[in-house]
Backbone of each chain as ProteinMPNN parsed JSONL, in Angstrom:
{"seq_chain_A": "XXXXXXXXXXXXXXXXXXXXXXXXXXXXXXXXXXXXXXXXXXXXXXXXXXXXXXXXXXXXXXXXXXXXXXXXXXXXXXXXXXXXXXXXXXXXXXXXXXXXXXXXXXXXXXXXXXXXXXXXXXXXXXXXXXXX", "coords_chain_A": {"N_chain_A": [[148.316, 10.129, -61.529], [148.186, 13.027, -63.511], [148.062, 15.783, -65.932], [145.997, 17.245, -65.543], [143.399, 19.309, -64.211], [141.948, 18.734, -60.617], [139.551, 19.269, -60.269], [139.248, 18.108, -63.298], [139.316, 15.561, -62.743], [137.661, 14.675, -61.163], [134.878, 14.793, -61.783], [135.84, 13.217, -63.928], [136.043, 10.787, -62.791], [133.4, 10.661, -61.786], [131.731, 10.555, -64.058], [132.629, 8.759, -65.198], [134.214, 6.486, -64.391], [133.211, 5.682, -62.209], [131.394, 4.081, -63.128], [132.755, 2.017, -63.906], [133.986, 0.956, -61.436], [132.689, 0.546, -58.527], [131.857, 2.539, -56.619], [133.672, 4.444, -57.276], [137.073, 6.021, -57.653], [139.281, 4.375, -55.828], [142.28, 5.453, -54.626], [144.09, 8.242, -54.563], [143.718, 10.942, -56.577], [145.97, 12.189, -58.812], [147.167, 15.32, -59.232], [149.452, 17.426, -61.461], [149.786, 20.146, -62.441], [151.354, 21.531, -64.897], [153.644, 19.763, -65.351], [155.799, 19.56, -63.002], [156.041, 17.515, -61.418], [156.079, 14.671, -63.089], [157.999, 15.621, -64.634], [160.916, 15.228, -62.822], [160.724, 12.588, -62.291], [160.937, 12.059, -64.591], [158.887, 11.753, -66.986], [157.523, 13.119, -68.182], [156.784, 14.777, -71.381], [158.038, 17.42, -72.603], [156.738, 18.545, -75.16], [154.39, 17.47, -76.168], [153.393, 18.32, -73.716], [152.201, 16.771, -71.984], [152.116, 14.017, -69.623], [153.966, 10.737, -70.082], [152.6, 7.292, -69.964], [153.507, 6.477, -67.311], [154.467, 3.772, -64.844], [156.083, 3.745, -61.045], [156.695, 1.994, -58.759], [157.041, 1.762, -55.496], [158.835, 1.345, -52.093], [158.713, 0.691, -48.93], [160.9, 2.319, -48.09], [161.089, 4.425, -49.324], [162.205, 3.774, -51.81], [162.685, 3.605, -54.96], [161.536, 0.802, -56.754], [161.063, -0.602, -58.732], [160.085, 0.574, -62.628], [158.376, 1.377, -65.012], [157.492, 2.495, -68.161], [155.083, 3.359, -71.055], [154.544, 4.638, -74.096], [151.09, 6.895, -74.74], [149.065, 4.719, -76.198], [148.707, 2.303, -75.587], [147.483, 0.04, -72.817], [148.245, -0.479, -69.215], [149.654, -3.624, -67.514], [148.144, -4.531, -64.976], [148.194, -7.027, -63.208], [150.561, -7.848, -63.996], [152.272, -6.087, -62.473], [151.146, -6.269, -60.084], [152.209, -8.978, -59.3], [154.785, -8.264, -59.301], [155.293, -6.704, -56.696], [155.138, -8.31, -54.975], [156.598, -10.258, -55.5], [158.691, -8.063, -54.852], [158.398, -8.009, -52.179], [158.675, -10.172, -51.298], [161.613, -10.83, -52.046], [162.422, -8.644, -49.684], [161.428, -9.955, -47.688], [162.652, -12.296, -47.404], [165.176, -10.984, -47.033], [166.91, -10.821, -49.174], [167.879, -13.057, -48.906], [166.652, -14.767, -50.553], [165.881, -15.365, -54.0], [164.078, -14.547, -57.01], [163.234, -15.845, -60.245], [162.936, -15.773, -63.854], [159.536, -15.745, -64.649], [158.378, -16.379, -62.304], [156.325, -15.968, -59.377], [154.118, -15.856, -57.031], [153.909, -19.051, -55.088], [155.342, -20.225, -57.069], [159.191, -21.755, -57.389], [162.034, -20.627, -55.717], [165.324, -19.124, -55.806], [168.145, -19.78, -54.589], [170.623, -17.652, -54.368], [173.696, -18.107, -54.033], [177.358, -19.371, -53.559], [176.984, -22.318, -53.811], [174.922, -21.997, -56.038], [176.754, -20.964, -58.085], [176.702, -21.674, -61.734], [175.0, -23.621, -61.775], [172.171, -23.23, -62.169], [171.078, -24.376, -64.08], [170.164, -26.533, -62.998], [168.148, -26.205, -60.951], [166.603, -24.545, -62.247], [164.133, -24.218, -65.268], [163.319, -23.031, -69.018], [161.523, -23.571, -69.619], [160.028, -22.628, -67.144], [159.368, -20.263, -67.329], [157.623, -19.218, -68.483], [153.64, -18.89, -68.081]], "CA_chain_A": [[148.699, 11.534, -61.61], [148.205, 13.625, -64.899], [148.41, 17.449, -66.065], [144.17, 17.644, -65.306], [143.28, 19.786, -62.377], [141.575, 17.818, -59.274], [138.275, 19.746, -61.134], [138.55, 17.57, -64.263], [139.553, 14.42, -62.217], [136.407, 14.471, -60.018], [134.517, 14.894, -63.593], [136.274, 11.937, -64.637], [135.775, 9.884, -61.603], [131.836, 11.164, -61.283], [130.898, 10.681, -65.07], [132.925, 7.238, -65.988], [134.876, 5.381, -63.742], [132.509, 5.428, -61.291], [130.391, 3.454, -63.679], [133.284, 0.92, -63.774], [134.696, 0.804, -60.489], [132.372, 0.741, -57.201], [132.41, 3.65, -55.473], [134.411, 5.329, -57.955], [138.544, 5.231, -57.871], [139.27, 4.479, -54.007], [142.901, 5.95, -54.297], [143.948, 9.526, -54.809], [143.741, 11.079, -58.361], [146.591, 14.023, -58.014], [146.908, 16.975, -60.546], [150.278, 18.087, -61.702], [149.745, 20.87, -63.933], [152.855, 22.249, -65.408], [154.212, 18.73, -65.08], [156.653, 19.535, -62.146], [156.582, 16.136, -60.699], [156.168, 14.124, -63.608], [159.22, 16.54, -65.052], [161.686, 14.747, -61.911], [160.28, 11.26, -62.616], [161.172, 11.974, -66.656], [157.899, 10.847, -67.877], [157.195, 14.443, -68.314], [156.766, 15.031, -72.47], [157.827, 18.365, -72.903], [156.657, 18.77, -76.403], [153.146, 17.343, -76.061], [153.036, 18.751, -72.572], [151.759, 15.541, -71.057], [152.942, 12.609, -68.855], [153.838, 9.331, -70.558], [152.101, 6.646, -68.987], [154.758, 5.477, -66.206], [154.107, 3.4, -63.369], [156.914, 3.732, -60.117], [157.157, 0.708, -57.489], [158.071, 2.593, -54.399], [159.192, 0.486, -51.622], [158.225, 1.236, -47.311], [161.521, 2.958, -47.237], [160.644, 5.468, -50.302], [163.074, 3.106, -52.508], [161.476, 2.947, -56.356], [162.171, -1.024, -57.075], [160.901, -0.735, -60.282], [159.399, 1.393, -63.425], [157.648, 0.824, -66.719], [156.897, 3.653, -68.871], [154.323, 3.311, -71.823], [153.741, 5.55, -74.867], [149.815, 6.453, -74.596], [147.56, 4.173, -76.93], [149.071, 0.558, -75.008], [147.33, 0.127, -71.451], [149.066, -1.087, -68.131], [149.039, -4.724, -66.906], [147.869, -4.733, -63.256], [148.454, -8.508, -62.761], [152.239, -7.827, -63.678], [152.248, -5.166, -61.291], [150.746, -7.007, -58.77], [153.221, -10.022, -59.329], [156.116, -7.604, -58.996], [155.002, -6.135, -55.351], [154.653, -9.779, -54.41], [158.256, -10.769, -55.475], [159.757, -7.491, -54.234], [157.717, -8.574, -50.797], [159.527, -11.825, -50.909], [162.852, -10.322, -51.526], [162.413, -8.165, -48.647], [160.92, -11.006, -46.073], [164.235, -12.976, -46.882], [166.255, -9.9, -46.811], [167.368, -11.139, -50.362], [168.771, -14.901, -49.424], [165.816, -15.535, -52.26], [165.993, -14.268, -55.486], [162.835, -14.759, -57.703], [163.827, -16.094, -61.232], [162.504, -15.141, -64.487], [158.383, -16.285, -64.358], [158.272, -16.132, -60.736], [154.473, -15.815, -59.018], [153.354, -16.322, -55.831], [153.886, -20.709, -55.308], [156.531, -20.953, -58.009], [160.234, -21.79, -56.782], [162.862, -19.106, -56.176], [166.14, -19.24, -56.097], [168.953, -18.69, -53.232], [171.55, -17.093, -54.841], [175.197, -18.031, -53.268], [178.709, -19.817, -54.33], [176.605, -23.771, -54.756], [174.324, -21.982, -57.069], [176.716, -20.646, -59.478], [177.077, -22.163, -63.278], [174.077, -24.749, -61.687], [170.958, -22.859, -62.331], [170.361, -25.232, -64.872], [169.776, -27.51, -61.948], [167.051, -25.663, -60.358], [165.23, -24.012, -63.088], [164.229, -24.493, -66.805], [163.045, -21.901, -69.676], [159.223, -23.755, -69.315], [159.332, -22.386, -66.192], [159.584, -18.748, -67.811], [156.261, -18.922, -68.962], [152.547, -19.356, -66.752]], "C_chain_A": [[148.753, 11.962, -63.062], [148.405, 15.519, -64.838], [146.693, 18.159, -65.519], [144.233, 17.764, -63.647], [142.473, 18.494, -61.611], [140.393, 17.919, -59.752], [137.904, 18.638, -62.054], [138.689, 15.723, -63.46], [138.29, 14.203, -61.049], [135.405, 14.68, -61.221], [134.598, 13.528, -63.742], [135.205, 10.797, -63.707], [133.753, 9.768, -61.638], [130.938, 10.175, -62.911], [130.761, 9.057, -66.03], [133.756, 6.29, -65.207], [134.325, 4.855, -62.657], [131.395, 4.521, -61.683], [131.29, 2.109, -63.968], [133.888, 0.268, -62.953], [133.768, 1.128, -59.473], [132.485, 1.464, -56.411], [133.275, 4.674, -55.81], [135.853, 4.845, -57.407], [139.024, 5.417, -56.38], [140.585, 5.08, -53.902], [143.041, 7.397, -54.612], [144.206, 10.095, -56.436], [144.86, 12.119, -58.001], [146.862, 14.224, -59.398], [148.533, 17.186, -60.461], [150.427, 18.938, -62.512], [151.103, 21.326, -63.882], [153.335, 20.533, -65.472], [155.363, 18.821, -64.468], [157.409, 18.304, -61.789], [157.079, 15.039, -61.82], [157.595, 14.329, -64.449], [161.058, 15.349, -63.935], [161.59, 13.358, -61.681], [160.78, 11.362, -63.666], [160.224, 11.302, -66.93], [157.218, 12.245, -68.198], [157.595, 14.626, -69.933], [156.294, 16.831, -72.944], [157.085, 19.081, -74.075], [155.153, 18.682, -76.601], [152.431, 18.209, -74.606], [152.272, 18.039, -71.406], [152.537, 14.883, -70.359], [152.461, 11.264, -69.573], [153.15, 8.751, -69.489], [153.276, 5.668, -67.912], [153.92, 5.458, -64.927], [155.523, 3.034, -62.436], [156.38, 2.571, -59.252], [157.494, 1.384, -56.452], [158.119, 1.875, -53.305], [158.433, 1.008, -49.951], [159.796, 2.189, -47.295], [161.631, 3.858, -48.124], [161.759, 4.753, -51.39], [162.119, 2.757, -54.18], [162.674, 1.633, -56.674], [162.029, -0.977, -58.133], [159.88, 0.422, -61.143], [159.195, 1.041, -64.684], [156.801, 2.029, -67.301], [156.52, 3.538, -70.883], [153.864, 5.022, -72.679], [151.833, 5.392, -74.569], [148.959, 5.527, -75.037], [147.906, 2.694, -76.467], [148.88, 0.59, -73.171], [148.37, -0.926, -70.683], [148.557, -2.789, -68.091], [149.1, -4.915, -65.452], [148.379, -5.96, -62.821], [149.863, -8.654, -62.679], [152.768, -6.991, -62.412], [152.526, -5.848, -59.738], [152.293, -8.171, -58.421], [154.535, -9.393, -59.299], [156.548, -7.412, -57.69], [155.384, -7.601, -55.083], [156.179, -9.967, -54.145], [159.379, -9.632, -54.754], [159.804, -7.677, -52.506], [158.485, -9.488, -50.037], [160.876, -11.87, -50.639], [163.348, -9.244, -50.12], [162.026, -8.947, -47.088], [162.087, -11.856, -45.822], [165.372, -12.159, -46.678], [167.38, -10.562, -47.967], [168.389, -13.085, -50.485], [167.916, -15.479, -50.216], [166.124, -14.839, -53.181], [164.494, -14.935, -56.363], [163.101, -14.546, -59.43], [162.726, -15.352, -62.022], [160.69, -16.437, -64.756], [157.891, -16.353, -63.332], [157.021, -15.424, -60.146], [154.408, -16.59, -57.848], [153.625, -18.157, -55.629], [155.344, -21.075, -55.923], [157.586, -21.363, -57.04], [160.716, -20.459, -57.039], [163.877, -19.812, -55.778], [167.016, -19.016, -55.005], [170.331, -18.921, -53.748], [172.857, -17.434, -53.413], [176.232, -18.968, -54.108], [177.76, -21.391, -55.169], [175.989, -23.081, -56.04], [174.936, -21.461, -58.406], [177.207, -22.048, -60.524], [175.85, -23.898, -62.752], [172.826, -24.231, -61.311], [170.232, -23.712, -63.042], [169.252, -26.568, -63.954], [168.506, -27.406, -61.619], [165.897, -25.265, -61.525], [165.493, -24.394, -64.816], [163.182, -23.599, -67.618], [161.655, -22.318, -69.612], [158.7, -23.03, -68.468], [159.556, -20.621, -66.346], [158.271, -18.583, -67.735], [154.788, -19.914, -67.589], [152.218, -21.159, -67.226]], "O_chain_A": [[149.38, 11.235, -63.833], [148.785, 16.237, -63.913], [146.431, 19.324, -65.22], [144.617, 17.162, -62.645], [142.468, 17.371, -62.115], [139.805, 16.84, -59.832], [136.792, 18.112, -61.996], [137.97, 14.827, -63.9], [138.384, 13.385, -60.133], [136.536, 14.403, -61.62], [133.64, 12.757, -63.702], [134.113, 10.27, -63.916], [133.104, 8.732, -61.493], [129.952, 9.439, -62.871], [129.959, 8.486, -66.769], [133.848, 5.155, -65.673], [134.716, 3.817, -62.122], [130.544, 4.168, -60.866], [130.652, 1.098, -64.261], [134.386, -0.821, -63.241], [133.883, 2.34, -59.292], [133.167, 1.241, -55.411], [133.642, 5.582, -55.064], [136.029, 3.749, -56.875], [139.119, 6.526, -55.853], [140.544, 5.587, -52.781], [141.98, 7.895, -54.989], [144.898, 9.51, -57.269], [144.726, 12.841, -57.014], [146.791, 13.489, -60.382], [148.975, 17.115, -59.314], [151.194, 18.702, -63.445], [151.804, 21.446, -62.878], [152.708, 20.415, -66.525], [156.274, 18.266, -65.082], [158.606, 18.017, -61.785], [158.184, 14.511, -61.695], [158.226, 13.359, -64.867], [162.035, 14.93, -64.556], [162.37, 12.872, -60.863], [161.37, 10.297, -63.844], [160.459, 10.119, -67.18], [156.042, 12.111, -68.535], [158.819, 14.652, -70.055], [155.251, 17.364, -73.32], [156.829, 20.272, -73.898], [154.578, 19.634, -77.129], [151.268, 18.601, -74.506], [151.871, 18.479, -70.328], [153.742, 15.128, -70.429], [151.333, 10.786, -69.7], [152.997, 9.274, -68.385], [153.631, 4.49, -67.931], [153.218, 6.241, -64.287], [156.193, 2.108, -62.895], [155.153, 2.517, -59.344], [158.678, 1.703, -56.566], [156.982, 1.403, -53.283], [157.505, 1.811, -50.052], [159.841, 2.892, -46.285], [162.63, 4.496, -47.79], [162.3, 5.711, -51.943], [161.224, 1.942, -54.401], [163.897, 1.532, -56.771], [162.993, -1.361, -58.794], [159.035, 1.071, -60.526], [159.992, 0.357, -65.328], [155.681, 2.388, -66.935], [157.372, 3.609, -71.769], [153.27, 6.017, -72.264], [151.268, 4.334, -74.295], [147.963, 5.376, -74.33], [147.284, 1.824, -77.077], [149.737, 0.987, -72.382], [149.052, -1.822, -71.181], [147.463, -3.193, -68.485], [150.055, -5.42, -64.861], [149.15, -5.852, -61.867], [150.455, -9.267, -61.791], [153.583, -7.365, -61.569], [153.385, -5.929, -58.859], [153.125, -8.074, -57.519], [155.478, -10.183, -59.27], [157.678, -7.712, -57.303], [156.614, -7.588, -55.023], [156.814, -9.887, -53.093], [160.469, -9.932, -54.266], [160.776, -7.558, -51.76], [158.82, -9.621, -48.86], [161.441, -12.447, -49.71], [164.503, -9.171, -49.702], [162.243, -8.642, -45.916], [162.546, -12.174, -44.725], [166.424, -12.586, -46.202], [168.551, -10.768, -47.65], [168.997, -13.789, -51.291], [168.17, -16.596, -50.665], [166.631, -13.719, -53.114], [164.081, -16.025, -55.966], [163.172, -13.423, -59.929], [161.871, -14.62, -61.523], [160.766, -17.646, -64.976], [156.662, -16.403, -63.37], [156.78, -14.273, -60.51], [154.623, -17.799, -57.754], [153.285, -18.535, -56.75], [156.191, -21.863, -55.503], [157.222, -21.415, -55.865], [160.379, -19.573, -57.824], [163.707, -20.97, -55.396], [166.741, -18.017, -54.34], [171.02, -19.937, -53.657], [172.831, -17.07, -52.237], [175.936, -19.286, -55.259], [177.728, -21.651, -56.371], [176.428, -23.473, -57.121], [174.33, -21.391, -59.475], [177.831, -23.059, -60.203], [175.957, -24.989, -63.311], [172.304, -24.627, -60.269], [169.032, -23.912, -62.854], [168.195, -27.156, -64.181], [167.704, -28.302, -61.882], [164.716, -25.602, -61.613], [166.523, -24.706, -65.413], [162.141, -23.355, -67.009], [160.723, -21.515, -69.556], [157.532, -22.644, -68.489], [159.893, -19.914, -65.397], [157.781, -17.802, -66.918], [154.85, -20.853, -66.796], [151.48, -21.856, -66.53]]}, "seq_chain_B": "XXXXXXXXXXXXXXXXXXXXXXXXXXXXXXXXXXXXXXXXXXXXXXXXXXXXXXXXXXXXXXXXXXXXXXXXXXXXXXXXXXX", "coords_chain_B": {"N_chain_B": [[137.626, 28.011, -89.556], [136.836, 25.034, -87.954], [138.026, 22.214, -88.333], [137.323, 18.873, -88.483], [138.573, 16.894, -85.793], [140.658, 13.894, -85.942], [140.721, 11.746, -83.128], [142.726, 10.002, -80.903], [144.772, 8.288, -78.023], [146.459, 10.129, -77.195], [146.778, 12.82, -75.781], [145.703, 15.842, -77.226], [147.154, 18.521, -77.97], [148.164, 22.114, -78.529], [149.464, 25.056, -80.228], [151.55, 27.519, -80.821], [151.226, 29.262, -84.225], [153.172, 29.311, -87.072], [156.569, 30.74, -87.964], [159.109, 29.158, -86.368], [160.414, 30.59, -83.618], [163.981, 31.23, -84.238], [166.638, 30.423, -82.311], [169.261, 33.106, -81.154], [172.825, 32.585, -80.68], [173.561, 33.662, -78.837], [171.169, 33.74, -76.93], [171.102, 30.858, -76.685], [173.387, 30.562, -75.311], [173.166, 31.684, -72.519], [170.875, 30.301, -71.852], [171.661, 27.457, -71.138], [171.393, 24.348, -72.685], [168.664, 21.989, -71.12], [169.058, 19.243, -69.332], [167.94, 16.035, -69.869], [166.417, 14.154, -67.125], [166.33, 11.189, -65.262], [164.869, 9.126, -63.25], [166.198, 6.855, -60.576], [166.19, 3.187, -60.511], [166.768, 1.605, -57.225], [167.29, 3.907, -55.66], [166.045, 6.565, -53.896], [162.59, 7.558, -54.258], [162.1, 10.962, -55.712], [160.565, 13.347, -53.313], [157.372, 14.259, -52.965], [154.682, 17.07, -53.501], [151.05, 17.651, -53.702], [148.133, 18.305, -55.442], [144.889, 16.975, -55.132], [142.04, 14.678, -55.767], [140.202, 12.554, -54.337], [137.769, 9.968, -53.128], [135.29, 11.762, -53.294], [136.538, 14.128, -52.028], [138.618, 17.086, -51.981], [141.895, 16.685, -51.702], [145.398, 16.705, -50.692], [148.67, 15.215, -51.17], [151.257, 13.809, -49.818], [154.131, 12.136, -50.607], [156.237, 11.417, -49.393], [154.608, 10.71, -46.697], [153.587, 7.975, -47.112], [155.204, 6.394, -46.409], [156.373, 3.398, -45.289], [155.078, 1.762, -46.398], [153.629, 0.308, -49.342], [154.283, 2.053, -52.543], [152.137, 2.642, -55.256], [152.872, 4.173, -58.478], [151.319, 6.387, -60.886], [151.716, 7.463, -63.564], [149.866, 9.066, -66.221], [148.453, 10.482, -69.766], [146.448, 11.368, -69.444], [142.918, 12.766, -68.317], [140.167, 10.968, -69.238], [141.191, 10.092, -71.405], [141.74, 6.923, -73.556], [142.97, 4.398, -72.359]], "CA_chain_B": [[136.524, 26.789, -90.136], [137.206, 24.284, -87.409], [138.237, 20.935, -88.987], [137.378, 18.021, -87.395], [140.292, 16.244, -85.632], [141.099, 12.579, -85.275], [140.691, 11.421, -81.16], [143.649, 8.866, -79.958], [144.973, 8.066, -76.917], [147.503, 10.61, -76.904], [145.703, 13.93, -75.32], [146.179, 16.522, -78.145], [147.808, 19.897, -77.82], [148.228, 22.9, -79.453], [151.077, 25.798, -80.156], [151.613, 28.954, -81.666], [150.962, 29.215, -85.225], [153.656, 30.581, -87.721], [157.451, 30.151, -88.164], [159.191, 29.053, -85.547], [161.428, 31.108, -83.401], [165.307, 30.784, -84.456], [167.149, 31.335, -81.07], [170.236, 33.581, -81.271], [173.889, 32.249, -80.359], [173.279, 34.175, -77.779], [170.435, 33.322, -76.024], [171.344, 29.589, -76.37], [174.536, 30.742, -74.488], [172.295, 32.276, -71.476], [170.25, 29.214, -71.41], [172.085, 25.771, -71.409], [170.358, 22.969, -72.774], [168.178, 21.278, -69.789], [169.608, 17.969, -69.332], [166.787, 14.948, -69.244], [166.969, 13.672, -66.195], [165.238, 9.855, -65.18], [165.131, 8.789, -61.628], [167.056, 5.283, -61.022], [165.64, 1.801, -59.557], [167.333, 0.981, -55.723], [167.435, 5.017, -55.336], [165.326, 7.106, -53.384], [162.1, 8.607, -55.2], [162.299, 12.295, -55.002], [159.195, 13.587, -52.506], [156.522, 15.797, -53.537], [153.231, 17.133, -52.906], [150.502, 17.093, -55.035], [146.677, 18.247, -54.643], [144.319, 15.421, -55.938], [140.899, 14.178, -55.624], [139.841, 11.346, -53.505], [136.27, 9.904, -53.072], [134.138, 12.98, -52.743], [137.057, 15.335, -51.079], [139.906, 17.351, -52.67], [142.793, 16.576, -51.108], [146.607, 17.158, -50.353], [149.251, 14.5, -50.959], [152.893, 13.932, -49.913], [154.919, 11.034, -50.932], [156.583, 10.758, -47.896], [153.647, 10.145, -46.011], [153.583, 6.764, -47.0], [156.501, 5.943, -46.152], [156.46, 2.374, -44.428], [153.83, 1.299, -46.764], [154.218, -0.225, -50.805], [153.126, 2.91, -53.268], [152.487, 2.25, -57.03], [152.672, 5.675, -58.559], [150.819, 6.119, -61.4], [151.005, 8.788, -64.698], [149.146, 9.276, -68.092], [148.89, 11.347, -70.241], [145.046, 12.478, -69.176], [141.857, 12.4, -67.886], [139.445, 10.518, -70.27], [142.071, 9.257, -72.303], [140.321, 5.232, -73.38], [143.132, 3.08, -72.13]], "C_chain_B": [[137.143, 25.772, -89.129], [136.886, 23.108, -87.979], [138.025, 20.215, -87.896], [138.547, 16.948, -86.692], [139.987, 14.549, -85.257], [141.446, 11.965, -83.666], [141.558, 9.778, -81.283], [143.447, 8.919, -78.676], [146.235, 9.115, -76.592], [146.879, 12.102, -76.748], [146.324, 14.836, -75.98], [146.22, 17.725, -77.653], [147.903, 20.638, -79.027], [149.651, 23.712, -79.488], [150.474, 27.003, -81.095], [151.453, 28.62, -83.147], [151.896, 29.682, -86.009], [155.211, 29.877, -87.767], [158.084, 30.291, -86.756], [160.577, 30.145, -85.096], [162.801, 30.745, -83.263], [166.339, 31.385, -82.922], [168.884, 31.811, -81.38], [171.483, 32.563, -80.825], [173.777, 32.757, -78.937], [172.206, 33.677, -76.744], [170.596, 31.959, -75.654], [172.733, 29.433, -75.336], [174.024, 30.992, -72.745], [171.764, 31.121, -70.967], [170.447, 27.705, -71.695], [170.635, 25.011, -71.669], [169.777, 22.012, -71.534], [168.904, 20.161, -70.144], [167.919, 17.323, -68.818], [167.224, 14.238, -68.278], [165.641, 12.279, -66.036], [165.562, 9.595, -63.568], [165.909, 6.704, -62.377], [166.546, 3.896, -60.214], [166.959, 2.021, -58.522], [167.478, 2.495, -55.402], [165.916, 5.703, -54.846], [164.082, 7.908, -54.224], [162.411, 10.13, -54.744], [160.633, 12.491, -54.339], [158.619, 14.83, -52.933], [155.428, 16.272, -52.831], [152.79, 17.499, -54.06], [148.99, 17.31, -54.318], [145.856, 16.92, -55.453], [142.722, 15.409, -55.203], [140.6, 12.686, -55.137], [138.267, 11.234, -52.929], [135.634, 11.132, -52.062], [135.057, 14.079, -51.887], [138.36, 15.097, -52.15], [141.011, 16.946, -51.365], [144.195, 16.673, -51.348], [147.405, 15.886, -50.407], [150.906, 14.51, -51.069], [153.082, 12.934, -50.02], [155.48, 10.46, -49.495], [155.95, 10.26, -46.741], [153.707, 8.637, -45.814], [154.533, 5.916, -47.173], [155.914, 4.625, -44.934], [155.319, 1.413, -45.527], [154.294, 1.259, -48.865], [153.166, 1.111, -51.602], [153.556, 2.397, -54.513], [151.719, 3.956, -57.485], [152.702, 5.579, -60.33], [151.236, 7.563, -62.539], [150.441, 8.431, -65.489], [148.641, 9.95, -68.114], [147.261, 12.219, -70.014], [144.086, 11.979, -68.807], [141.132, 11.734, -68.964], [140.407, 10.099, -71.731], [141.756, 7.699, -72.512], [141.274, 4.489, -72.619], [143.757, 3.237, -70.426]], "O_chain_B": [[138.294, 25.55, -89.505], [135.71, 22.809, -88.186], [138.3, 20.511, -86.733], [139.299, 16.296, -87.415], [139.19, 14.151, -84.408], [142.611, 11.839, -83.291], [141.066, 8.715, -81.661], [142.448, 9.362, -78.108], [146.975, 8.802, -75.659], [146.445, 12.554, -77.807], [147.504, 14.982, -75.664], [145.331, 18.071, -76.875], [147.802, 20.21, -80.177], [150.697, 23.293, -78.994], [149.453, 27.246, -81.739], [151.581, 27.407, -83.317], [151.783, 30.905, -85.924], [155.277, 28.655, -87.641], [157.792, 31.228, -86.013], [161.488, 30.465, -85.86], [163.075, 30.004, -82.319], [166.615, 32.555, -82.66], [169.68, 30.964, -81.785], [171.004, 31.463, -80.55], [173.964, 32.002, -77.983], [172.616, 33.199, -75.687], [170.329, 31.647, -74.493], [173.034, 28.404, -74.731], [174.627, 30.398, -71.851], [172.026, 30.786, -69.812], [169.681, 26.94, -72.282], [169.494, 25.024, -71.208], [170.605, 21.264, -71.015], [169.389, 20.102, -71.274], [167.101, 17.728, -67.992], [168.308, 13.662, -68.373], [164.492, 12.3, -66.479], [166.561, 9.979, -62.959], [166.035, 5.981, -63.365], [166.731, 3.948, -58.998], [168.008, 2.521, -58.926], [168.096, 2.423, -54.34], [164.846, 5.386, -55.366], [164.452, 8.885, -54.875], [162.872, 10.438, -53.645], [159.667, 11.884, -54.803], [159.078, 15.948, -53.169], [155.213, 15.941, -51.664], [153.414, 17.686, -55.104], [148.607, 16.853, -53.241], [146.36, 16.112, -56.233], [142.406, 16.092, -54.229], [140.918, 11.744, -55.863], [137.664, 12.17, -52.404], [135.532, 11.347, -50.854], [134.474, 14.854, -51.129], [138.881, 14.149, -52.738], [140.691, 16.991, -50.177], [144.349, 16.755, -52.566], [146.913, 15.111, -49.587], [151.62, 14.976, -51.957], [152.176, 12.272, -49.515], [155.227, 9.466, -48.815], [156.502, 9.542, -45.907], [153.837, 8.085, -44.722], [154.647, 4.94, -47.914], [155.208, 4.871, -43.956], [154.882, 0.334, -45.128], [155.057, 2.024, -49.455], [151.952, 1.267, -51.471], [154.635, 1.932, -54.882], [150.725, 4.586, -57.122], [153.571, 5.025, -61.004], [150.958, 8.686, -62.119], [150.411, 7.207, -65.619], [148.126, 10.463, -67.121], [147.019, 13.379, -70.347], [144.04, 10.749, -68.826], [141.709, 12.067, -69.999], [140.016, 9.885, -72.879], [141.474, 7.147, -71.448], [140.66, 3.659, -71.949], [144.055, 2.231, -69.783]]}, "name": "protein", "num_of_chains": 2, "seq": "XXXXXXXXXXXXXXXXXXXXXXXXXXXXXXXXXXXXXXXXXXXXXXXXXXXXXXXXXXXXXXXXXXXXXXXXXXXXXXXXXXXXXXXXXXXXXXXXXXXXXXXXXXXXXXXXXXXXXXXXXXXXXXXXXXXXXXXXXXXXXXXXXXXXXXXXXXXXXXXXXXXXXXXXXXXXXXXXXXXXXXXXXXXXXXXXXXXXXXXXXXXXXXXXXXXXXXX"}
């Protein structure tokens, strides 16, 4: 979603992304001019009159899990993204008796938060396992 | 004489030209300062609608629609912007 009508976003789509993406961008491009929406999100930059680059998490029950909002000239990382959905997936399939520590990806261990586990995290996990 | 401008990633704007307008005591009385407002993680997004473009058809989108279903909701700051 940006301040560019649906006009320059079918432009976009037609002239360059369609030359990097198959078929062009398979989800919906949407237009906020005035920045209404982006305004009620706060990624709305009154001053420039743009939208920072923020990405929302929104959950099946309209719940935003998470947000990450980027000045323009530093792109997104999809793969973190991805690996977020995954873990909020996971916390939702156990209905939170997991918890998903810090490094946490698809395979890794997770965690089940209750009375044994406190002041013996050390037990379970270690700062190597922060990193891929 | 149009100068040539420097192209970032930050989609450039313009404004009035000249000194800027000093707002009275008054008018700042009339019109409170907006408050910035941020939405909050474990809270509800707010629901919108929103026209948009989707392969080869304009189209209409509500938030709530996809309700039952994981959305990743996307801004920046413009079309053809590089990153």
């Amino acid at each position: 979603m940006s301040i560019d009508s649906m006009f320059v976003h079918k432009m976009w789509d037609d002239n360059e992304l369609s030359k990097m993406v198959d078929g062009g961008v398979p989800f919906p491009m949407l237009s906020d001019a005035g920045g209404k929406v982006g305004k009620i999100f706060g990624v709305f930059d009154e001053t420039a009159g743009v939208e920072a680059r923020g990405r929302f998490l929104i959950d099946p029950d309209g719940v935003i899990q998470g947000f990450e909002v980027l000045t323009p000239p530093v792109g997104r990382n999809v793969s973190e993204t991805i690996r977020q959905i995954q873990a909020f997936q996971l916390i939702r399939e156990t209905k939170g008796a997991e918890a998903t520590p810090s490094g946490w990806k698809p395979g890794k261990k997770t965690l089940k938060p209750g009375p044994e586990l406190v002041g013996n995290v050390w037990k379970e996990w270690n700062t190597s396992m922060a990193f891929d | 004489m149009a100068e040539e401008a420097e192209v970032g990633c930050a989609r450039p704007t313009g404004g009035p030209v000249g000194e800027e307008q000093v707002e009275t005591q008054e008018q700042q009385q009339v019109q409170p300062r907006e408050e910035r407002s941020m939405v909050m993680v474990g809270q509800k997004a707010p629901d919108f609608v929103a026209p948009g473009y989707q392969k080869g058809k304009f189209v209409n989108v509500k938030l709530s629609d996809y309700l039952g279903k994981w959305v990743v909701l996307c801004f920046y700051p413009g079309d053809f912007t590089f990153v």
